[in-house]
C-alpha positions as a Markdown table, in Angstrom:
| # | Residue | x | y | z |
|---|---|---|---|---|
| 1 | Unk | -19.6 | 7.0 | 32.7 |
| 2 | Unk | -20.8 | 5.6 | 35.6 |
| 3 | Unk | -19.8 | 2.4 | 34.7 |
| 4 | Unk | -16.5 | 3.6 | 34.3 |
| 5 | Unk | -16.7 | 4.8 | 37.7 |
| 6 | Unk | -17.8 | 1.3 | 39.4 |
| 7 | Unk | -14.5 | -0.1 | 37.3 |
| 8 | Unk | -12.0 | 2.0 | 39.0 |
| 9 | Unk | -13.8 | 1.2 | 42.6 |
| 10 | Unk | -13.3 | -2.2 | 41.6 |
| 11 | Unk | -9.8 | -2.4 | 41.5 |
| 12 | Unk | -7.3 | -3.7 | 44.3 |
| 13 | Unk | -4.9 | -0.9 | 45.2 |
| 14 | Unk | -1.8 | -1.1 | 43.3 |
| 15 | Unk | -2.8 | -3.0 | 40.5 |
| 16 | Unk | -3.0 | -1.9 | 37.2 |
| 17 | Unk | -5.4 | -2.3 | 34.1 |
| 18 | Unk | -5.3 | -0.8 | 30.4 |
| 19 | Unk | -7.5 | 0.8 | 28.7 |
| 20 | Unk | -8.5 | 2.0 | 25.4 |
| 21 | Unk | -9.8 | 5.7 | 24.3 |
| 22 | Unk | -9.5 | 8.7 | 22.8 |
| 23 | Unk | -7.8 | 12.2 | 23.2 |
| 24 | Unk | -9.6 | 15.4 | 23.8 |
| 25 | Unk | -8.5 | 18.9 | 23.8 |
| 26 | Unk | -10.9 | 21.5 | 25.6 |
| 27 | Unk | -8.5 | 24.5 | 24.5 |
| 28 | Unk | -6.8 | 24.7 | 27.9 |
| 29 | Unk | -5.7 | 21.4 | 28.3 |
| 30 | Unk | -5.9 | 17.4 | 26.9 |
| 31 | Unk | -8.0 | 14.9 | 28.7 |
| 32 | Unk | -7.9 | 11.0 | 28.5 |
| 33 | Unk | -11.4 | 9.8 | 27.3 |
| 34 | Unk | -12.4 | 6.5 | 29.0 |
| 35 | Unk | -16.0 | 5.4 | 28.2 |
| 36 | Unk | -17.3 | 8.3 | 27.8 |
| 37 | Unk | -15.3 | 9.5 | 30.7 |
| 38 | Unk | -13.2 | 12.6 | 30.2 |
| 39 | Unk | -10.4 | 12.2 | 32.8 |
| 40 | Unk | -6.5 | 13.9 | 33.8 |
| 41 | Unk | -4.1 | 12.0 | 32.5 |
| 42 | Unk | -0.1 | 11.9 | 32.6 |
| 43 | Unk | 1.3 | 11.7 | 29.2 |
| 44 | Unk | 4.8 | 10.1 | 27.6 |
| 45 | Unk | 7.2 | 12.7 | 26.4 |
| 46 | Unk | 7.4 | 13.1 | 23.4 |
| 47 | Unk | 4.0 | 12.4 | 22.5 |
| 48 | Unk | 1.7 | 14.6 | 19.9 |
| 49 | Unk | -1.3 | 13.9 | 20.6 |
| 50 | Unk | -4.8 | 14.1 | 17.8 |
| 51 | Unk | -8.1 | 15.6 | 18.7 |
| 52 | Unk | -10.3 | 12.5 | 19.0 |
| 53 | Unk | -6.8 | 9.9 | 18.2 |
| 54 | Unk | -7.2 | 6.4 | 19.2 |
| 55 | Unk | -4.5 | 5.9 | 23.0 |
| 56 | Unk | -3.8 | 3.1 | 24.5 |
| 57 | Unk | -4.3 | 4.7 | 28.7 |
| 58 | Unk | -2.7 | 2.7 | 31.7 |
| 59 | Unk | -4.9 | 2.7 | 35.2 |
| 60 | Unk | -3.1 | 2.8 | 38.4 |
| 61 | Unk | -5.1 | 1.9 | 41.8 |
| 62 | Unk | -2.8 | 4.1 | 44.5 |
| 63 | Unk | -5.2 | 3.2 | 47.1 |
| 64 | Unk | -7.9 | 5.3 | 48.9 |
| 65 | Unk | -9.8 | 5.6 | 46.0 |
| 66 | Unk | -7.4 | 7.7 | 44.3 |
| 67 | Unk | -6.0 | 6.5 | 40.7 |
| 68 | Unk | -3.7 | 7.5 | 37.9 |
| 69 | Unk | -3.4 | 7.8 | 34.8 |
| 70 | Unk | -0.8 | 7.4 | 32.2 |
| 71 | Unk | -1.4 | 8.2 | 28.2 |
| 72 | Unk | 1.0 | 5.3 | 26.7 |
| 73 | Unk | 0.9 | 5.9 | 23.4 |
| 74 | Unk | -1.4 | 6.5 | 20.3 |
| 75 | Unk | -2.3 | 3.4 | 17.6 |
| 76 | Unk | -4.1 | 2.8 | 14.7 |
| 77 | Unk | -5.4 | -0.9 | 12.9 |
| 78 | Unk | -2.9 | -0.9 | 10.7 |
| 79 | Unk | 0.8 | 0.1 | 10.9 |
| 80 | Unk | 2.4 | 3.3 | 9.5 |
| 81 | Unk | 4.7 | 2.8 | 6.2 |
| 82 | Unk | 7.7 | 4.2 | 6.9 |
| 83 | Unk | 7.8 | 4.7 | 3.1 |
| 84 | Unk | 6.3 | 5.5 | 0.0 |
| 85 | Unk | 5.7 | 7.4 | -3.5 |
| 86 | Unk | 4.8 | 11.0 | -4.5 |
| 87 | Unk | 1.7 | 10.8 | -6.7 |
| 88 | Unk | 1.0 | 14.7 | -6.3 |
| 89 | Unk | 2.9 | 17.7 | -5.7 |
| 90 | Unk | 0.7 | 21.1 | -4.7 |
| 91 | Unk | 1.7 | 24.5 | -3.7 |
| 92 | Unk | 1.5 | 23.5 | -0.1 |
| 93 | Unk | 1.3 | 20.1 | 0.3 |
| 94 | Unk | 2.1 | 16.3 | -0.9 |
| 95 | Unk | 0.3 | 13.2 | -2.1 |
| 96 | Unk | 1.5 | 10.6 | -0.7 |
| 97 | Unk | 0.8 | 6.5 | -1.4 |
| 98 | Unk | 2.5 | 4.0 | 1.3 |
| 99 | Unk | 4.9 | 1.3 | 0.7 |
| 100 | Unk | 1.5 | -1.4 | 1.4 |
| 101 | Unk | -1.3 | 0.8 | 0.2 |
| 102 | Unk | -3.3 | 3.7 | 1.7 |
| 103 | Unk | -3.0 | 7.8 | 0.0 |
| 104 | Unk | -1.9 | 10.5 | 2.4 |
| 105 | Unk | -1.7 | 14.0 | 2.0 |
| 106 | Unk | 0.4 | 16.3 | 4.0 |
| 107 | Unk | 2.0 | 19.8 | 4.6 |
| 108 | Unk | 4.7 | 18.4 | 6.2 |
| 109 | Unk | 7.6 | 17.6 | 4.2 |
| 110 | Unk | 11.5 | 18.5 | 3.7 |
| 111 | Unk | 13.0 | 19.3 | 0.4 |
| 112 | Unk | 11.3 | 19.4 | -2.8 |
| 113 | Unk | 9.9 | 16.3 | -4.9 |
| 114 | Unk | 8.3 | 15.3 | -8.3 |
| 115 | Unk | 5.5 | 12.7 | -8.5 |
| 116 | Unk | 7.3 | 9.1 | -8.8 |
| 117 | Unk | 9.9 | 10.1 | -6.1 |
| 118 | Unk | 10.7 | 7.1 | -3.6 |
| 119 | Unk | 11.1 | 8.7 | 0.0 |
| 120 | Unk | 11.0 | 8.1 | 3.9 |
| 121 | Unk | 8.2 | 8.8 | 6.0 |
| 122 | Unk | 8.0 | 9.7 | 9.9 |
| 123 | Unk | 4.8 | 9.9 | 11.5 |
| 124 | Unk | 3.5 | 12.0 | 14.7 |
| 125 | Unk | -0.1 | 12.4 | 15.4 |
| 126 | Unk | -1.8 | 10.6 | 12.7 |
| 127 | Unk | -0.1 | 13.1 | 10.2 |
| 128 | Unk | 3.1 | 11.5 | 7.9 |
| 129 | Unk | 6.4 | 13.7 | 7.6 |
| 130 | Unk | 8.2 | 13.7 | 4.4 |
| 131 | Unk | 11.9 | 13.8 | 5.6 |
| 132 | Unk | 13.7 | 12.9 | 2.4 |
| 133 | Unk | 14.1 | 10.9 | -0.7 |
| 134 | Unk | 15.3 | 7.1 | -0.7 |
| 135 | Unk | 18.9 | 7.3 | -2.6 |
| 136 | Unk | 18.7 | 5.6 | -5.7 |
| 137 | Unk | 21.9 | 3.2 | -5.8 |
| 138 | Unk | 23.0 | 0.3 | -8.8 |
| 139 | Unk | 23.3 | -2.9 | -7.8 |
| 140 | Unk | 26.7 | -4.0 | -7.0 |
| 141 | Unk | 28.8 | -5.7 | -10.0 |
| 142 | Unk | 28.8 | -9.2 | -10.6 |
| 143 | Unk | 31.8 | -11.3 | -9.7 |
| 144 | Unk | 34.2 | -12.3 | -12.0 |
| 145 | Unk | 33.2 | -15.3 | -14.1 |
| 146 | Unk | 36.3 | -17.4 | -15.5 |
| 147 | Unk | 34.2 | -17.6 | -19.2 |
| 148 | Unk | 32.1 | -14.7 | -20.1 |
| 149 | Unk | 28.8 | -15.1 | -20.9 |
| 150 | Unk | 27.2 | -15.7 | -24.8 |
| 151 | Unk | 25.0 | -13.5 | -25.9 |
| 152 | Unk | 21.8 | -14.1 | -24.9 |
| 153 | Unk | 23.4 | -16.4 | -21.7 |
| 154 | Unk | 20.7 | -15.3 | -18.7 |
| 155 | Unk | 23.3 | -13.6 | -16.0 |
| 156 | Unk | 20.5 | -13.2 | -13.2 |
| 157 | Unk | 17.0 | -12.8 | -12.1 |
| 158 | Unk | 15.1 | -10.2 | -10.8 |
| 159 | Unk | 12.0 | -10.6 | -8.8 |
| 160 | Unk | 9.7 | -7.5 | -8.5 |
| 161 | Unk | 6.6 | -7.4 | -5.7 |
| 162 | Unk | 3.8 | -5.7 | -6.7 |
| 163 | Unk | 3.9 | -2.1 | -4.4 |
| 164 | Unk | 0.1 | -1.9 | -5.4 |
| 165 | Unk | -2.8 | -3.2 | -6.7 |
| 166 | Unk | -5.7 | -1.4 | -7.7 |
| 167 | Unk | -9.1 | -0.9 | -9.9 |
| 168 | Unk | -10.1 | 2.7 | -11.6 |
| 169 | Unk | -13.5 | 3.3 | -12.4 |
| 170 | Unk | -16.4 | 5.2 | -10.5 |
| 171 | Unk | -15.0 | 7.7 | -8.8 |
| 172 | Unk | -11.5 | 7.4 | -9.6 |
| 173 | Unk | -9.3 | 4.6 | -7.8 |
| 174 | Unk | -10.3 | 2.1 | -5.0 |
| 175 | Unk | -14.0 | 3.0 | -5.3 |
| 176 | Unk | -15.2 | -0.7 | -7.0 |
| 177 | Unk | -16.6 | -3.6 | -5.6 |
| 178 | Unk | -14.0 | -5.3 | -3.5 |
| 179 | Unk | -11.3 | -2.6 | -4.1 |
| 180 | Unk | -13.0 | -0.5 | -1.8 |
| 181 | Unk | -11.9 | 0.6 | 2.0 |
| 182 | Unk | -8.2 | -0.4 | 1.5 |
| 183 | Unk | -8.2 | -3.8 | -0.6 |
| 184 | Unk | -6.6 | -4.1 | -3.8 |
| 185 | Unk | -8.6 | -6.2 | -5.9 |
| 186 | Unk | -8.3 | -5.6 | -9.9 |
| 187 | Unk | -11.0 | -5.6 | -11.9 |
| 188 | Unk | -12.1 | -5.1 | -16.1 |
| 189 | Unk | -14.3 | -5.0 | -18.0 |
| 190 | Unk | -18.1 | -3.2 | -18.1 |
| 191 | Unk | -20.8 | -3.8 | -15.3 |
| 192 | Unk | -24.3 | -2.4 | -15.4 |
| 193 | Unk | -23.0 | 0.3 | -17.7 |
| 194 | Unk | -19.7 | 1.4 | -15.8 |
| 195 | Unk | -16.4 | 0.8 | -17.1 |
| 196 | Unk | -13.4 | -0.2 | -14.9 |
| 197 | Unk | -9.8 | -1.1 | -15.7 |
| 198 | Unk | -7.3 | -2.4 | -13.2 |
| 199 | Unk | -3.2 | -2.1 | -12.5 |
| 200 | Unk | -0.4 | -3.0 | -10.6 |
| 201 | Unk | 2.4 | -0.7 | -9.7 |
| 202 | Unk | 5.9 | -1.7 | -8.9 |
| 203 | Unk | 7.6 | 2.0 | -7.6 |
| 204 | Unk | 11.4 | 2.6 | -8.9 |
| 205 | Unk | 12.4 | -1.0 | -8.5 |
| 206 | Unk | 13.1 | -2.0 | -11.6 |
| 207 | Unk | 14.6 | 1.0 | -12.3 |
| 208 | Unk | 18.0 | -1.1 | -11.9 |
| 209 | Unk | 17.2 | -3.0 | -15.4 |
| 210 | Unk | 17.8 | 0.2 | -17.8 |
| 211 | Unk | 20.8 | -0.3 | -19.7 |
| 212 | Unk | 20.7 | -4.2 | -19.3 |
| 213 | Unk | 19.5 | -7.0 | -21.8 |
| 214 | Unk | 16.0 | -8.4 | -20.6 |
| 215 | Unk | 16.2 | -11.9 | -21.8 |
| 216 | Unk | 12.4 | -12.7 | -20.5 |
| 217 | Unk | 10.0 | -11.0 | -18.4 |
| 218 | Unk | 7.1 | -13.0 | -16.6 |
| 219 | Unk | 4.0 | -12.2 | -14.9 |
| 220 | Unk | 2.2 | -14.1 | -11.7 |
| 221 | Unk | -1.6 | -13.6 | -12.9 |
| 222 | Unk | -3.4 | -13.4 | -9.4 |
| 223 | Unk | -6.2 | -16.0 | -8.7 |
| 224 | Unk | -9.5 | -15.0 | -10.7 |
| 225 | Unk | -12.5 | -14.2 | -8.5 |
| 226 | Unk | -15.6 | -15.7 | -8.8 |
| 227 | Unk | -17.2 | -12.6 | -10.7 |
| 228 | Unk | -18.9 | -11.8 | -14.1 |
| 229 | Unk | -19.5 | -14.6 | -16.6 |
| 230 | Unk | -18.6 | -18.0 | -15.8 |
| 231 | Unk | -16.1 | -20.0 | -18.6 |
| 232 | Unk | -13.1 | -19.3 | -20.0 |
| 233 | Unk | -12.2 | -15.3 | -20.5 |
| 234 | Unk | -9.7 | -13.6 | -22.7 |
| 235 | Unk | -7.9 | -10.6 | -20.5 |
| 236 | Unk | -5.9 | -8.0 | -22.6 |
| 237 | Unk | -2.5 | -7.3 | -20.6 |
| 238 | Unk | -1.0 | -3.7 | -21.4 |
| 239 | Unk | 2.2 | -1.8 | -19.7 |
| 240 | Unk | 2.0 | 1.6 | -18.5 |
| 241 | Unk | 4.1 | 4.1 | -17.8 |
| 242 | Unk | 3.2 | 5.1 | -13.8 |
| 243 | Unk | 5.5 | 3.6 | -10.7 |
| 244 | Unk | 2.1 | 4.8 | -8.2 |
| 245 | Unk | -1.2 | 5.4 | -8.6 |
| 246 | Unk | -1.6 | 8.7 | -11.2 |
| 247 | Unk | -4.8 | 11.4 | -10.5 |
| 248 | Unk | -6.7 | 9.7 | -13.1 |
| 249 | Unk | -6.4 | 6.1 | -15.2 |
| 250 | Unk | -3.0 | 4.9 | -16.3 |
| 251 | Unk | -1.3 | 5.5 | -19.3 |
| 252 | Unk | -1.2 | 2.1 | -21.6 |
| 253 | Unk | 1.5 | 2.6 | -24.1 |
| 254 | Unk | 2.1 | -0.8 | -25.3 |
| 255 | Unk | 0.0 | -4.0 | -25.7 |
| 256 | Unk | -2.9 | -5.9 | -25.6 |
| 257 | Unk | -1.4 | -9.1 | -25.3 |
| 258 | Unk | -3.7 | -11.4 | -24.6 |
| 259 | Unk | -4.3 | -14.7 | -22.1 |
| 260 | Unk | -7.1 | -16.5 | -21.1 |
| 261 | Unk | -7.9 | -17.1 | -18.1 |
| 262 | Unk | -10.0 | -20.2 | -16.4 |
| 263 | Unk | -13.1 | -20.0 | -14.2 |
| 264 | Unk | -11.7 | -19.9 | -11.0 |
| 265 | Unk | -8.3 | -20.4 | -12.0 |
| 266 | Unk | -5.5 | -20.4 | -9.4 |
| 267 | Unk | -2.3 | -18.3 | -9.3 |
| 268 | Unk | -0.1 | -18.9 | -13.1 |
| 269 | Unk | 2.8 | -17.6 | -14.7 |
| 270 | Unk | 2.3 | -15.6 | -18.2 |
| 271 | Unk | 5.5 | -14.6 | -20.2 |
| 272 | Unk | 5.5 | -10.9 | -21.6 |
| 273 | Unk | 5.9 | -10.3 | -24.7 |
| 274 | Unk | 9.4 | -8.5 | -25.3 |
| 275 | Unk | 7.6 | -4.6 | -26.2 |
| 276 | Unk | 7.2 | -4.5 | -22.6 |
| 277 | Unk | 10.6 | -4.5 | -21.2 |
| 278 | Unk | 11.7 | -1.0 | -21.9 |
| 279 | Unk | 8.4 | 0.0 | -20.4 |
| 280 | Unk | 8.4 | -2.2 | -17.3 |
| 281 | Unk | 12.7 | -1.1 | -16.8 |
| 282 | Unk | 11.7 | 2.4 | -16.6 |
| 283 | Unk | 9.6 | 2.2 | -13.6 |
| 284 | Unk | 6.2 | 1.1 | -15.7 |
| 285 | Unk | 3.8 | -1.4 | -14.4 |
| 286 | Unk | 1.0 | -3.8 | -15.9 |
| 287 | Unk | -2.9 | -3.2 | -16.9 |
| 288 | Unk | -6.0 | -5.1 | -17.6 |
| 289 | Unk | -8.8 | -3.2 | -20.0 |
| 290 | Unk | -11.5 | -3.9 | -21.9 |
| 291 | Unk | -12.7 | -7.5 | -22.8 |
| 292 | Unk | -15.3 | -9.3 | -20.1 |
| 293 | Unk | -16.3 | -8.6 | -16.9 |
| 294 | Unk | -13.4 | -10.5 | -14.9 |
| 295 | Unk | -11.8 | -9.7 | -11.0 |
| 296 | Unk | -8.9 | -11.1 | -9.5 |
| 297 | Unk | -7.1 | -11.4 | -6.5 |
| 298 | Unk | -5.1 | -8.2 | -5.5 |
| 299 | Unk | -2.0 | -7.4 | -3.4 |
| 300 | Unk | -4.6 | -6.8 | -0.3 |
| 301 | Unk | -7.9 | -7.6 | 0.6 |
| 302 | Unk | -10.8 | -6.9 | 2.6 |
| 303 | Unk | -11.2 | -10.8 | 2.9 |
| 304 | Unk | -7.8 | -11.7 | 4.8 |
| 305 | Unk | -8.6 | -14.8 | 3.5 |
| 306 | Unk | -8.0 | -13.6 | 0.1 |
| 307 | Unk | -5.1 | -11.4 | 0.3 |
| 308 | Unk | -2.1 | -12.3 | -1.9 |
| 309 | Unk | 1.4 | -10.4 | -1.4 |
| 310 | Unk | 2.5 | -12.4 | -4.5 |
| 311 | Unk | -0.4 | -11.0 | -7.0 |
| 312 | Unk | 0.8 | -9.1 | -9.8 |
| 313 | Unk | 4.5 | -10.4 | -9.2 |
| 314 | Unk | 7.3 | -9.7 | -11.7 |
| 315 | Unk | 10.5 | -11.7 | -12.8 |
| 316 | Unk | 13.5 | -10.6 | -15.4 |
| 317 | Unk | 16.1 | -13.0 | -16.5 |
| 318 | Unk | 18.7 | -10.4 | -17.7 |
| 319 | Unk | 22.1 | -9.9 | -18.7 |
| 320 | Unk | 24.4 | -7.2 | -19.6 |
């Protein structure tokens, strides 16, 4: 505190500084927290301030040794999503996963939903807003050709990010090994006696492929990690049947097909065997189980060296 005091005494009348803190609310009334320093602050309307929220706090030096201060606004490490998928639906509340990672619950939402629903989110302190669902629409209708296509003739391709990567095991999802605190790592295979599985979820997107002709579907298979046994390893690929993370461990309904998989072997393509279409078009996704103690690369990372928005990638060649 007191070297919060010999800061302010330290600045030139009208000059300015920011600084960083947290919000307080005594019962009566919300105070800036500046090194330890509870102090009255002006705030920017609208703002909702948390109890103990990260805000940014602009000093002014009027002169005299009297200062001012104005709350800014809130922030956070990361940025909000501004959308995301329904994994659970309560009595009072939502679960909630974000359009790049993170679960959120919250009793604040407009309308009803179903788990697998697509919708908007609007955030106000720290707390996400449900405010509606994101309107499912088809994709407009090709052009014209002057010959029609043969049967079998690829009429376009469709490339499907990843939404999420993940591992389940101890403790349910995101609770192994590099998966933890936020990365996305994907992981199979058993290790000192626990048993993990990983997945990759792809939302509603490729939704837009039921009804159509899926001439081939491939699969980007992330970089492997330098984990488990060295060598060559066989990795059995399944499709399951969830867009977002479920409460427990996916549903595999078709597969294994197998690959192998190099030491240390960079980003490839694998082509899916043609049981996983249907599953994949109606909002399915893509699981490793079983076999040898592998990891690879996920969607995120808690090594931003190792993050990989392109892990788990799909691509369709289709027609109609």
């Amino acid at each position: 505190m007191a070297g919060f005091k010999r800061t302010l005494a330290a600045m030139p009348a009208g000059s300015s500084r920011r600084a960083y803190g947290t919000a307080y609310f005594d019962g009566t009334e919300w105070f800036a927290v500046i090194d330890g320093s509870p102090i009255t602050a002006h705030w920017t309307d609208p703002f909702q301030p948390q109890q103990g929220g990260n805000i940014a706090v602009d000093i002014t030096a009027e002169g005299r040794g009297q200062h001012s201060a104005l709350v800014i606004c809130g922030y956070s490490n990361q940025p909000r999503p501004s959308t995301g998928v329904v994994d659970t639906v309560g009595v009072l509340d939502l679960t909630v996963t974000g359009e790049f990672g993170g679960t959120f619950t919250t009793d604040r939402f407009i309308g009803s939903y179903t788990p697998g629903a697509a919708v908007y989110l609007m955030w106000d302190a720290g707390k996400p807003t449900v405010i509606g669902a994101i309107p499912t629409t088809a994709p407009p209708a090709p052009a014209p050709a002057p010959v029609a296509p043969t049967a079998g003739a690829v009429a376009d391709t469709l490339r499907t990010p990843a939404t999420a990567s993940d591992t389940y095991g101890v403790g349910g999802w995101g609770r192994w090994a590099t998966s933890q605190r936020g990365g996305e790592d994907v992981y199979t295979g058993t290790w000192g006696g626990n048993v993990v599985t990983g997945s990759f979820f792809y939302g509603a997107s490729n939704t837009v492929l039921q009804g159509k002709t899926i001439d081939q579907a491939r699969f980007r298979v992330p970089k492997r990690l330098g984990v488990g046994a060295s060598g060559p390893a066989t990795v059995y690929l399944y499709a399951h049947n969830s867009q977002a993370r479920p409460g427990g461990d996916v549903t595999r309904v078709a597969g294994p097909h197998t690959i192998t998989v190099q030491q240390g072997q960079d980003p490839h393509i694998e082509v899916l065997p043609a049981s996983f279409h249907p599953i994949l078009a109606a909002g399915g996704g893509l699981s490793i189980a079983g076999g040898p103690y592998v990891g690879f690369q996920g969607r995120l990372s808690t090594y931003q060296d190792r993050q990989d928005p392109d892990a788990g990638k799909l691509e369709f060649d289709w027609h109609r």
